[in-house]
PDB file as gemmi writes it, atoms N, CA and C in Angstrom:
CRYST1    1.000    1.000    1.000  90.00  90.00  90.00 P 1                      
ATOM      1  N   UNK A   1      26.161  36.747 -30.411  1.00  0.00           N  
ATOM      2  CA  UNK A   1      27.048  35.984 -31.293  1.00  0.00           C  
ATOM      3  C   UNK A   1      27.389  34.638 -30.646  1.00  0.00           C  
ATOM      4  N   UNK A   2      27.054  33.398 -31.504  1.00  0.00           N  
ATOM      5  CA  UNK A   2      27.544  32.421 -30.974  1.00  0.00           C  
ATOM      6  C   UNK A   2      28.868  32.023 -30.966  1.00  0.00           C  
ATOM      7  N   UNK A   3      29.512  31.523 -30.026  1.00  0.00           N  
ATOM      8  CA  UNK A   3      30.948  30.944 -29.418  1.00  0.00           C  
ATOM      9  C   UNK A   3      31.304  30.107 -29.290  1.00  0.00           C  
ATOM     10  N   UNK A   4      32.420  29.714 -28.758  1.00  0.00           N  
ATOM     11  CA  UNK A   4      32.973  28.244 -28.391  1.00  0.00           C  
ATOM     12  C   UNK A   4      33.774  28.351 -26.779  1.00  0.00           C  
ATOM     13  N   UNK A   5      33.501  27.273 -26.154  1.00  0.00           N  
ATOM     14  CA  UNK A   5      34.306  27.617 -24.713  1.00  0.00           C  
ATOM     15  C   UNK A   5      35.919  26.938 -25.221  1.00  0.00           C  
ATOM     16  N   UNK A   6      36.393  27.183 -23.635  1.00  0.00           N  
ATOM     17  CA  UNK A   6      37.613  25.811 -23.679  1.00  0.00           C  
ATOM     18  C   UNK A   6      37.058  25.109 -23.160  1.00  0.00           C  
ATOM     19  N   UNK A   7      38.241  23.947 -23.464  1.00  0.00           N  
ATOM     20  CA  UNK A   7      38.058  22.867 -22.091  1.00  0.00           C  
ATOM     21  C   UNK A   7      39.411  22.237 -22.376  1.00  0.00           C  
ATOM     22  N   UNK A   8      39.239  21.341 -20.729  1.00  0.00           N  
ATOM     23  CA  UNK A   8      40.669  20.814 -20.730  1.00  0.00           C  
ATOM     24  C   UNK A   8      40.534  19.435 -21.540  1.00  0.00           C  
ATOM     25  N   UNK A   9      41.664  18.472 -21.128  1.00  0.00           N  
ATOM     26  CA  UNK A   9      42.151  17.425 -21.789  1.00  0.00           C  
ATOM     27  C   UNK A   9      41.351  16.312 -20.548  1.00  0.00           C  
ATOM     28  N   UNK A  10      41.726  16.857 -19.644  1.00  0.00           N  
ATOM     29  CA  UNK A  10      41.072  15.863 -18.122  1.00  0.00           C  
ATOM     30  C   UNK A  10      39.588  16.250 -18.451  1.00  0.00           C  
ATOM     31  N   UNK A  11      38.930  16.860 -18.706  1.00  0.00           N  
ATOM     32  CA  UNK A  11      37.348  17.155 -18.856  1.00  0.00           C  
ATOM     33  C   UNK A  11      36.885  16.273 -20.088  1.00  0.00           C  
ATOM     34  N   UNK A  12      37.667  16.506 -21.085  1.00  0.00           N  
ATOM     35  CA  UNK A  12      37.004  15.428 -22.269  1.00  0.00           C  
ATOM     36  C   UNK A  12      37.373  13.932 -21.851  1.00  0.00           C  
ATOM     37  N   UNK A  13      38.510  13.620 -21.451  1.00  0.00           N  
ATOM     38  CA  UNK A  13      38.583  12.279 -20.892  1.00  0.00           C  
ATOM     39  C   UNK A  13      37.709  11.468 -20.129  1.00  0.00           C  
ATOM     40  N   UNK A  14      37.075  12.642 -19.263  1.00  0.00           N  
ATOM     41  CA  UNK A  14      35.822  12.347 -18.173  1.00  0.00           C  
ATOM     42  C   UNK A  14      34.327  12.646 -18.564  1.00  0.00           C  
ATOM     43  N   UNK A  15      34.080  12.993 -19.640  1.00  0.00           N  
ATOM     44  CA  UNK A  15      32.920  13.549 -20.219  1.00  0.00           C  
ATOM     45  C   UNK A  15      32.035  12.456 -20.245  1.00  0.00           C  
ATOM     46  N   UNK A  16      30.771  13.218 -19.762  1.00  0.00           N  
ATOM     47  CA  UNK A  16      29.567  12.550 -19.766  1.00  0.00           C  
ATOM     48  C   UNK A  16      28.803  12.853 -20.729  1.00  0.00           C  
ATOM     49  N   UNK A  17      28.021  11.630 -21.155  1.00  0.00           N  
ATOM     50  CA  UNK A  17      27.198  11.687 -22.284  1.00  0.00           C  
ATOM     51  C   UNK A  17      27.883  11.886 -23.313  1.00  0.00           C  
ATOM     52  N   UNK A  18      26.601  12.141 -24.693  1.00  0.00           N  
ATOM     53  CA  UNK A  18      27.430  11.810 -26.286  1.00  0.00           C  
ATOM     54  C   UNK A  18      27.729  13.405 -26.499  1.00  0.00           C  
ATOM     55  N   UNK A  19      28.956  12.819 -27.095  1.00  0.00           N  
ATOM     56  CA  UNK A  19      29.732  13.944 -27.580  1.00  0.00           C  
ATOM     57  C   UNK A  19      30.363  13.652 -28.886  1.00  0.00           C  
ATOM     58  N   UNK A  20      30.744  14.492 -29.863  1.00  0.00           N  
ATOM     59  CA  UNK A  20      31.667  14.326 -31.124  1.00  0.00           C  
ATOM     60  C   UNK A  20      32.810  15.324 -30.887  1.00  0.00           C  
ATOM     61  N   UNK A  21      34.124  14.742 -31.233  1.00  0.00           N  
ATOM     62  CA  UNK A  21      35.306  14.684 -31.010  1.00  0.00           C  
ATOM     63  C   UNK A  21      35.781  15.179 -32.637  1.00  0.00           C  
ATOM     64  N   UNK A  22      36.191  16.024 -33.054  1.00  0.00           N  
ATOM     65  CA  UNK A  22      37.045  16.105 -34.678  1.00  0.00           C  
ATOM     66  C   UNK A  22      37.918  16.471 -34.301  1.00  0.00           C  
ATOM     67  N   UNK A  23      38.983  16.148 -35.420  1.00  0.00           N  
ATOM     68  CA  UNK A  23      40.505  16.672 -35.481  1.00  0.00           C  
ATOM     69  C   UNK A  23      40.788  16.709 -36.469  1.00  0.00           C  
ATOM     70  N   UNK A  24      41.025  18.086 -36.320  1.00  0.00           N  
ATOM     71  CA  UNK A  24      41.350  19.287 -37.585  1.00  0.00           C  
ATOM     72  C   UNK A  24      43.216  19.201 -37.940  1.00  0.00           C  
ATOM     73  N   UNK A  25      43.820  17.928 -37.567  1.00  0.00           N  
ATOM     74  CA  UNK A  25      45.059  17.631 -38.004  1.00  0.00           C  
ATOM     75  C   UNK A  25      45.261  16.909 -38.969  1.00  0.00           C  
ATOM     76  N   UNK A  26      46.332  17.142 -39.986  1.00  0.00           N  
ATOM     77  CA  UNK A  26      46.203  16.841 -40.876  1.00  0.00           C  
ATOM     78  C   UNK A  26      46.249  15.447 -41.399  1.00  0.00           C  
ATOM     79  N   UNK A  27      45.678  14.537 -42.407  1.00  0.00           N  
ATOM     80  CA  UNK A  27      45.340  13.099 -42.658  1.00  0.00           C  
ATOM     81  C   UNK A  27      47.139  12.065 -41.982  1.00  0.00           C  
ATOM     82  N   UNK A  28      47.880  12.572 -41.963  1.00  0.00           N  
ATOM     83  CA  UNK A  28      48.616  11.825 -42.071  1.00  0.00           C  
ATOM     84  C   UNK A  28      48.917  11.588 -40.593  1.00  0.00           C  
ATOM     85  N   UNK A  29      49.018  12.675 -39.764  1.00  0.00           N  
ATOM     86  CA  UNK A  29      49.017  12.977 -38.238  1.00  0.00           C  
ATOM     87  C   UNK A  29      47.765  11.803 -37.894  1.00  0.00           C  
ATOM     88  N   UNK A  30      46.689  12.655 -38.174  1.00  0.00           N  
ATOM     89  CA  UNK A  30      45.731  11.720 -37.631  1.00  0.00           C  
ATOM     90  C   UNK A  30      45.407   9.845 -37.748  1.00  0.00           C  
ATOM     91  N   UNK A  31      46.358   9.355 -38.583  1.00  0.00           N  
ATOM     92  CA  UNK A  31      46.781   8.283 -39.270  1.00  0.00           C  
ATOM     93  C   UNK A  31      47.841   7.676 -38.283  1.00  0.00           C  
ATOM     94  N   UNK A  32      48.385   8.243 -37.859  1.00  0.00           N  
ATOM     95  CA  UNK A  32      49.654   8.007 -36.857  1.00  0.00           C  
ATOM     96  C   UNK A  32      49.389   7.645 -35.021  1.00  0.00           C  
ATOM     97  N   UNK A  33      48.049   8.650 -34.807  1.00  0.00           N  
ATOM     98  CA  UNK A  33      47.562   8.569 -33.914  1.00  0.00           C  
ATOM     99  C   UNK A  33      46.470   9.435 -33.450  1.00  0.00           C  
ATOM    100  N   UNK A  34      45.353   9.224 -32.977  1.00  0.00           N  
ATOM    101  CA  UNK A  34      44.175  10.060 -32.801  1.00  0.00           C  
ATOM    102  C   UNK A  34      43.765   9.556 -31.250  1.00  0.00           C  
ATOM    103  N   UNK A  35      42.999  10.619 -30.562  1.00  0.00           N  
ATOM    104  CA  UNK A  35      41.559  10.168 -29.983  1.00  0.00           C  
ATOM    105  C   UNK A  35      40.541   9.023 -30.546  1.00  0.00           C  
ATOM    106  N   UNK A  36      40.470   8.155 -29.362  1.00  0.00           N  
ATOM    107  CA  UNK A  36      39.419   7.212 -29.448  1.00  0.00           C  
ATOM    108  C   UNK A  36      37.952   7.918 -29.753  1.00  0.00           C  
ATOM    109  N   UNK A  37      37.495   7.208 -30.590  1.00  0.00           N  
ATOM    110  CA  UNK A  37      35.756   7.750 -31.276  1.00  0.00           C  
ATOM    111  C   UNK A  37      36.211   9.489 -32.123  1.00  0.00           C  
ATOM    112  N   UNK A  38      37.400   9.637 -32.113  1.00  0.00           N  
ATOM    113  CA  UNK A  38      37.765  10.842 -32.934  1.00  0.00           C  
ATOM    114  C   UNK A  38      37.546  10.983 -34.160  1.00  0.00           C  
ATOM    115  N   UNK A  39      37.075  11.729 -35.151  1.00  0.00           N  
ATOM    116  CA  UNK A  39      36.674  12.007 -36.711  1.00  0.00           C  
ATOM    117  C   UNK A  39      37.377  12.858 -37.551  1.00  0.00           C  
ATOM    118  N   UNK A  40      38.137  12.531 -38.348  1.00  0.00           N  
ATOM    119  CA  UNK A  40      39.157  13.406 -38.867  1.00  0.00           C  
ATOM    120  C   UNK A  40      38.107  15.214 -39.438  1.00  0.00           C  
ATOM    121  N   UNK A  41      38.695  15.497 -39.476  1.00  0.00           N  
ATOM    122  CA  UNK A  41      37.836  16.818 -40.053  1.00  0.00           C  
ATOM    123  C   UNK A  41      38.852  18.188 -40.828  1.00  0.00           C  
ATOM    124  N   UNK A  42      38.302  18.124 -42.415  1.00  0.00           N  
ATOM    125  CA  UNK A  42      39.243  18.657 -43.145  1.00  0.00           C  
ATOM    126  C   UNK A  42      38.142  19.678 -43.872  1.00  0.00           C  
ATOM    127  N   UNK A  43      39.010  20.328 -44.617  1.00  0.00           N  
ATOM    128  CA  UNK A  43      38.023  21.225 -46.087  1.00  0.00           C  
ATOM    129  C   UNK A  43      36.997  20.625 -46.559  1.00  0.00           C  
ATOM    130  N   UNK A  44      37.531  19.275 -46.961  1.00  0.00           N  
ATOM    131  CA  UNK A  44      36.332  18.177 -47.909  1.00  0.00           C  
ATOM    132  C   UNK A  44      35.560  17.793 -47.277  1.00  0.00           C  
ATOM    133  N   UNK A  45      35.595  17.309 -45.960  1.00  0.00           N  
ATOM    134  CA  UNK A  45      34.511  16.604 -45.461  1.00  0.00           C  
ATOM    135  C   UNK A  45      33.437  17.591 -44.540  1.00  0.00           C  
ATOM    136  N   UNK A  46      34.239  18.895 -44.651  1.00  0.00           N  
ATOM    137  CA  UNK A  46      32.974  19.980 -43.719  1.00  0.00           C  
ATOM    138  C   UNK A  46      31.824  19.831 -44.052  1.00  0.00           C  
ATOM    139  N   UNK A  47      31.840  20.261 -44.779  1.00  0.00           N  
ATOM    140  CA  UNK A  47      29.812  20.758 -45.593  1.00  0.00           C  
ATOM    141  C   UNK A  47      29.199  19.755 -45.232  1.00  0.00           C  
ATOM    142  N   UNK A  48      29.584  18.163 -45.015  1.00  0.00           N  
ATOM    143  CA  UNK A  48      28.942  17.230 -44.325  1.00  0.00           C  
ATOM    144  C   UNK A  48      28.759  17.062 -43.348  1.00  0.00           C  
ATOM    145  N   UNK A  49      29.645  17.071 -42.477  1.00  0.00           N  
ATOM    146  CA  UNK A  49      29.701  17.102 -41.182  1.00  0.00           C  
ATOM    147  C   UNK A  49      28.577  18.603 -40.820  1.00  0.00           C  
ATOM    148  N   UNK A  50      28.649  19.880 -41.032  1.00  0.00           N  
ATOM    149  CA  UNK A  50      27.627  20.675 -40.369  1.00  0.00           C  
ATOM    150  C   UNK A  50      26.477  19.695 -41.134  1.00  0.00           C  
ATOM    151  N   UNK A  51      26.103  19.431 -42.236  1.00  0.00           N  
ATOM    152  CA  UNK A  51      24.664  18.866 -42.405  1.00  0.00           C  
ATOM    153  C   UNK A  51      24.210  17.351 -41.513  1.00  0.00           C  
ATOM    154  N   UNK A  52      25.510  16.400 -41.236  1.00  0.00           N  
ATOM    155  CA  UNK A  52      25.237  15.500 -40.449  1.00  0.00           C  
ATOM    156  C   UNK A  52      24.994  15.008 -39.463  1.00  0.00           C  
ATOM    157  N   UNK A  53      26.147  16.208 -38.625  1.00  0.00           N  
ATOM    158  CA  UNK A  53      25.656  16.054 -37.082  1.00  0.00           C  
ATOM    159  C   UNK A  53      24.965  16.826 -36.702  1.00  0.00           C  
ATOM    160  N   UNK A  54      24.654  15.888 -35.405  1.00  0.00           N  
ATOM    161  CA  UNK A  54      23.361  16.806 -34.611  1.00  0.00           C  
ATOM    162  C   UNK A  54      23.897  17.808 -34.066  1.00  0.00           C  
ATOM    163  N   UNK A  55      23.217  19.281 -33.924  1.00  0.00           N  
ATOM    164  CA  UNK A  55      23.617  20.332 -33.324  1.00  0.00           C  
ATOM    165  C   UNK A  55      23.336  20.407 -32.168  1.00  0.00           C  
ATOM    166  N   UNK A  56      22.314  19.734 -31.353  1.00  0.00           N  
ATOM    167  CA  UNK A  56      22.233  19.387 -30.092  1.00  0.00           C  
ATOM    168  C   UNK A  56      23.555  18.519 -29.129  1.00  0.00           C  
ATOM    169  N   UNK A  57      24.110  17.726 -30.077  1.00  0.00           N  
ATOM    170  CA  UNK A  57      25.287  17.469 -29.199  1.00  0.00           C  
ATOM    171  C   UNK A  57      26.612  18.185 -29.181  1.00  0.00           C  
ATOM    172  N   UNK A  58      27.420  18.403 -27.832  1.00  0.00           N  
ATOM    173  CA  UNK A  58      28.397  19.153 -28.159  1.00  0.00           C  
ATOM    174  C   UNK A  58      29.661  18.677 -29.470  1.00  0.00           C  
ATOM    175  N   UNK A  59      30.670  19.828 -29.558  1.00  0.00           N  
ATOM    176  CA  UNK A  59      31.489  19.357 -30.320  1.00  0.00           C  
ATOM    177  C   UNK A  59      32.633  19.508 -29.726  1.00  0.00           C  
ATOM    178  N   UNK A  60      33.869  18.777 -30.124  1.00  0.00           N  
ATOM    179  CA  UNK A  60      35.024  19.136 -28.970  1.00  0.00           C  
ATOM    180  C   UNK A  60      36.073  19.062 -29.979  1.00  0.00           C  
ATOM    181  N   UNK A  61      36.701  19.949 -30.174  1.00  0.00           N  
ATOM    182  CA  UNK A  61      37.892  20.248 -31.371  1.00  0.00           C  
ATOM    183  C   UNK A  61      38.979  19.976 -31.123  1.00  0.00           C  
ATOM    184  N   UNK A  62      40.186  19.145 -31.895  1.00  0.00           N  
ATOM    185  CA  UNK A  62      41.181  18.829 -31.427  1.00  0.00           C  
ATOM    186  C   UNK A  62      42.461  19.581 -32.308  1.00  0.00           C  
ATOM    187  N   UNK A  63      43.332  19.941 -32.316  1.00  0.00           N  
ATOM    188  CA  UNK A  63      44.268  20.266 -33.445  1.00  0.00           C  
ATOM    189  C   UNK A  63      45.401  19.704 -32.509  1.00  0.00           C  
ATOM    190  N   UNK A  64      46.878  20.147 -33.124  1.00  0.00           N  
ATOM    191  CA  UNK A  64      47.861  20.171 -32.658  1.00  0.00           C  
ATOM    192  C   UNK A  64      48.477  20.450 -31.041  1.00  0.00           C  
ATOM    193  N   UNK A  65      47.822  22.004 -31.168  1.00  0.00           N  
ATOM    194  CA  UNK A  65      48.626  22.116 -29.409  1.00  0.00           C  
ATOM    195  C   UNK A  65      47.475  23.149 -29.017  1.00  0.00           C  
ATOM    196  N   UNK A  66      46.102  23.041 -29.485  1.00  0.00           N  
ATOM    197  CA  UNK A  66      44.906  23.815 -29.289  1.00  0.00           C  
ATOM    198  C   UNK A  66      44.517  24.983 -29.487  1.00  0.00           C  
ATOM    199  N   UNK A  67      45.445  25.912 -30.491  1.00  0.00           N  
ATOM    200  CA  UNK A  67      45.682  26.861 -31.029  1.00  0.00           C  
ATOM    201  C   UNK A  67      44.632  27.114 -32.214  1.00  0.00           C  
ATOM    202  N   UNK A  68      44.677  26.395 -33.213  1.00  0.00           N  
ATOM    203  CA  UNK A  68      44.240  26.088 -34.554  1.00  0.00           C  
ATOM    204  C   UNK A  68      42.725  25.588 -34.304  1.00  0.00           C  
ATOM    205  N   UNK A  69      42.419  24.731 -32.894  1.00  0.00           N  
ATOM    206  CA  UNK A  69      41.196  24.132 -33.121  1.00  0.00           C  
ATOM    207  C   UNK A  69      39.852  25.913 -32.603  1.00  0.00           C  
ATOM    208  N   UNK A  70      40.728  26.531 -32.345  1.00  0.00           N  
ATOM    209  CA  UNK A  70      40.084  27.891 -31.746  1.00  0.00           C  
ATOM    210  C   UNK A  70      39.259  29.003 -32.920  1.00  0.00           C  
ATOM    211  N   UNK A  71      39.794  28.515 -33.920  1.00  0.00           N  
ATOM    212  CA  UNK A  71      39.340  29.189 -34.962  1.00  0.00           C  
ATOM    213  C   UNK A  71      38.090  28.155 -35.415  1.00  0.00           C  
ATOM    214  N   UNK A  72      38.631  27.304 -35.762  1.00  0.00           N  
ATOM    215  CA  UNK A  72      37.525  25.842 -36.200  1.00  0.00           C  
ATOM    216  C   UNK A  72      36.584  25.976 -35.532  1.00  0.00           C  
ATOM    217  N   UNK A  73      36.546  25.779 -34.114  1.00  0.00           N  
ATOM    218  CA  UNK A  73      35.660  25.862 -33.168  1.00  0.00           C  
ATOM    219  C   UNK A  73      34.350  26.937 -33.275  1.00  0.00           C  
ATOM    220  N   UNK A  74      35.098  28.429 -33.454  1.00  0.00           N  
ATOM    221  CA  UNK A  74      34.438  29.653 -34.229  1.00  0.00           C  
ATOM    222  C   UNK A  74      33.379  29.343 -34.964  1.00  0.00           C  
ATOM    223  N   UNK A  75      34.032  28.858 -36.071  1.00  0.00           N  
ATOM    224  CA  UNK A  75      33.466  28.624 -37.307  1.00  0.00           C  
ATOM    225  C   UNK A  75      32.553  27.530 -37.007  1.00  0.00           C  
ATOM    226  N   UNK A  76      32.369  26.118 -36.500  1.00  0.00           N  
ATOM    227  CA  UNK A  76      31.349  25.475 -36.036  1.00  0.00           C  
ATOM    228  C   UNK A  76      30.594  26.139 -35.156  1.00  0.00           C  
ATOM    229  N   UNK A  77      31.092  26.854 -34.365  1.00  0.00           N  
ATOM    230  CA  UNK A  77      29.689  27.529 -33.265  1.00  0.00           C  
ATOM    231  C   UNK A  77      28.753  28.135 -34.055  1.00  0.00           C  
ATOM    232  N   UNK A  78      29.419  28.849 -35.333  1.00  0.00           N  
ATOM    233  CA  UNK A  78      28.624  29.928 -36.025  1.00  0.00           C  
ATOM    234  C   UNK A  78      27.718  29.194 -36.760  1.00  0.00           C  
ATOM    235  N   UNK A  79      27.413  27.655 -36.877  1.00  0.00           N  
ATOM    236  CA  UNK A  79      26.950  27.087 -38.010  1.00  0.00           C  
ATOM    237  C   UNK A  79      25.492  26.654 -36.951  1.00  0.00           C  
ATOM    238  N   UNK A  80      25.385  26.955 -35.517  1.00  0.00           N  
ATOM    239  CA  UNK A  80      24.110  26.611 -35.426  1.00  0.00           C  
ATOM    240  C   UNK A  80      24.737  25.451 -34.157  1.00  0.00           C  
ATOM    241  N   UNK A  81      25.909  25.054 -34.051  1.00  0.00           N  
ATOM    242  CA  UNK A  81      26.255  24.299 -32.909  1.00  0.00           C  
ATOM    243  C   UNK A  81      25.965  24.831 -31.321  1.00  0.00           C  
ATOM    244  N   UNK A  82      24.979  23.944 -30.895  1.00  0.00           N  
ATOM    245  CA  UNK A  82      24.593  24.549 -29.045  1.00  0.00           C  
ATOM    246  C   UNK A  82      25.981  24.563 -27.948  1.00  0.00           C  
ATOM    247  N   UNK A  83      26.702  23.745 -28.250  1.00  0.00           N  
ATOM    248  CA  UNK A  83      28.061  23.622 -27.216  1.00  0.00           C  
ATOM    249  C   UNK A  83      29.090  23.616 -28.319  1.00  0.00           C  
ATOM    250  N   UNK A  84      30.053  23.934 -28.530  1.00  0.00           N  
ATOM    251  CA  UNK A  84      31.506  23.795 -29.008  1.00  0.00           C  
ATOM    252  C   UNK A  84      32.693  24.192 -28.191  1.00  0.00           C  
ATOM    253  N   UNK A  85      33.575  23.437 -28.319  1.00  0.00           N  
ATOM    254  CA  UNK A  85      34.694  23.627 -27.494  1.00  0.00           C  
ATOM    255  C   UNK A  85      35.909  23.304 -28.183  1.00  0.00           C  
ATOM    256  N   UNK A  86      36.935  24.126 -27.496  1.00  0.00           N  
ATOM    257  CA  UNK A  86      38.550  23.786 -27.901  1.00  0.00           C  
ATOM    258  C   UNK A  86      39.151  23.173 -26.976  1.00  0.00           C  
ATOM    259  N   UNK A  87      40.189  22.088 -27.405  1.00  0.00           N  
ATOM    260  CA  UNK A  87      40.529  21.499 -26.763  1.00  0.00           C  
ATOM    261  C   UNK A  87      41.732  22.153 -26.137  1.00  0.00           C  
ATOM    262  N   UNK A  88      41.886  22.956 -24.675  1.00  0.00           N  
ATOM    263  CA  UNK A  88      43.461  23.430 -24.536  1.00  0.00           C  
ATOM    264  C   UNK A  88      44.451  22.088 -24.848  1.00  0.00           C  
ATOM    265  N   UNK A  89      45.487  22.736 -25.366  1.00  0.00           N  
ATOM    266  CA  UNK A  89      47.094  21.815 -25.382  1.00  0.00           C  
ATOM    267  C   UNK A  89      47.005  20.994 -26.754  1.00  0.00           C  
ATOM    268  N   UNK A  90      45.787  20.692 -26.612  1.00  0.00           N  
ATOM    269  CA  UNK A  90      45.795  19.767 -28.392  1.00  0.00           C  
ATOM    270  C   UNK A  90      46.122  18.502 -28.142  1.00  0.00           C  
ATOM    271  N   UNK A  91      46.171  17.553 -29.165  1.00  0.00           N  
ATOM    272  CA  UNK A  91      46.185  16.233 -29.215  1.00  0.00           C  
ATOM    273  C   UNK A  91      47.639  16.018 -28.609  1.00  0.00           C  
ATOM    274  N   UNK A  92      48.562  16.825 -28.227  1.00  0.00           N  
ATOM    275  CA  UNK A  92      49.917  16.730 -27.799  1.00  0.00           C  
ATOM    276  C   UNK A  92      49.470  16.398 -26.261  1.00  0.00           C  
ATOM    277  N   UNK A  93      48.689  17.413 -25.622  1.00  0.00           N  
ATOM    278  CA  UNK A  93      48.686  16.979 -24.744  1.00  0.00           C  
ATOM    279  C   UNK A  93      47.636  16.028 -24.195  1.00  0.00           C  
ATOM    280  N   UNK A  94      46.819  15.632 -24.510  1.00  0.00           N  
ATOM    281  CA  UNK A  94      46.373  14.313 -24.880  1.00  0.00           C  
ATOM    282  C   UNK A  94      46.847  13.141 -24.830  1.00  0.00           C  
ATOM    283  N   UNK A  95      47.919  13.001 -25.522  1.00  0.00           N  
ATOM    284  CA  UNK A  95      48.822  11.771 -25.376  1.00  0.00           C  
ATOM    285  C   UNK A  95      49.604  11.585 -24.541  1.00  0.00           C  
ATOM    286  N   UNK A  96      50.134  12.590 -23.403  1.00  0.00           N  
ATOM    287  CA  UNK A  96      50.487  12.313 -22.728  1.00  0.00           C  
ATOM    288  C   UNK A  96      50.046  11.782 -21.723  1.00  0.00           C  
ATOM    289  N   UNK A  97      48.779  11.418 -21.855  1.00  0.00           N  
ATOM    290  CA  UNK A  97      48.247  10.981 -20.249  1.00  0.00           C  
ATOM    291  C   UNK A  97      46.966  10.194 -20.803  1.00  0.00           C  
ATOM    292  N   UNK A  98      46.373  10.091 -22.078  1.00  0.00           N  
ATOM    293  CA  UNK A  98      45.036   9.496 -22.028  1.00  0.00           C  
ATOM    294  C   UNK A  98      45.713   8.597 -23.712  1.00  0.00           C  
ATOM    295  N   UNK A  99      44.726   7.472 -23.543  1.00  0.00           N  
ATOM    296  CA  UNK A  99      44.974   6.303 -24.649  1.00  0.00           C  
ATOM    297  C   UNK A  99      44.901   7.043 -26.391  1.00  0.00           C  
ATOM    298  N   UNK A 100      45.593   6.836 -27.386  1.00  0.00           N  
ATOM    299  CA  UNK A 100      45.506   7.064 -28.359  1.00  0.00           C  
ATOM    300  C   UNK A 100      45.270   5.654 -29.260  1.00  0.00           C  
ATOM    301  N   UNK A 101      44.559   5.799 -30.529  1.00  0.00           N  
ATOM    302  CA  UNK A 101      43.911   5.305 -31.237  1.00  0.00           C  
ATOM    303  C   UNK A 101      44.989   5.097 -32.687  1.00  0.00           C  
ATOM    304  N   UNK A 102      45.770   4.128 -33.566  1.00  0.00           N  
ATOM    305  CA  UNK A 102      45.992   4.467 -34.610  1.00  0.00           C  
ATOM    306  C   UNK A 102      45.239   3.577 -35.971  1.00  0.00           C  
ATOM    307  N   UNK A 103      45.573   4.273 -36.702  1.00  0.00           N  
ATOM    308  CA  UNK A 103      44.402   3.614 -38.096  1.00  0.00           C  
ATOM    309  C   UNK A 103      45.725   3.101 -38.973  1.00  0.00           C  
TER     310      UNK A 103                                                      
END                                                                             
């Protein structure tokens, strides 16, 4: 059965090579403040996103406090994704220590 690991907040900050970043928080949150190169990711825009991105690159899930992105994560591993990951602490803890992005 395919899975998803963790990872920390200091590991995605430092990450090598291409990676895709979503956050599974909701439009208005993510509007307020996100991860740099971050992609919002909701109900509507799924079915695209598994057909768009490459499954060769990892994925790194963001939610709230890293709870929520654990299920998401699931559910992308199961779609054929080679790496997926949750982000521990969530975009909360994120901001405390690495640059945020607002739209």
């Amino acid at each position: 059965m395919t899975t998803f690991s963790h990872i920390s907040v200091n590991d995605v900050a430092n990450f090598q090579g291409d990676v895709t970043i979503v956050d599974i928080r909701d439009p208005q949150s993510f509007a307020n403040g996100h991860m740099p190169n971050a992609a919002p990711l909701n109900n509507d825009n799924f079915a695209a996103f598994i057909e768009q991105t490459p499954k060769d690159i990892p994925v790194v899930v963001v939610c709230y406090h890293g709870v929520s992105s654990q299920q998401a994560a699931q559910v992308i591993a199961q779609q054929g994704f080679e790496s997926v990951y949750s982000m521990d602490g969530g975009f909360e803890a994120w901001r405390l220590a690495n640059p945020v992005v607002t739209a």
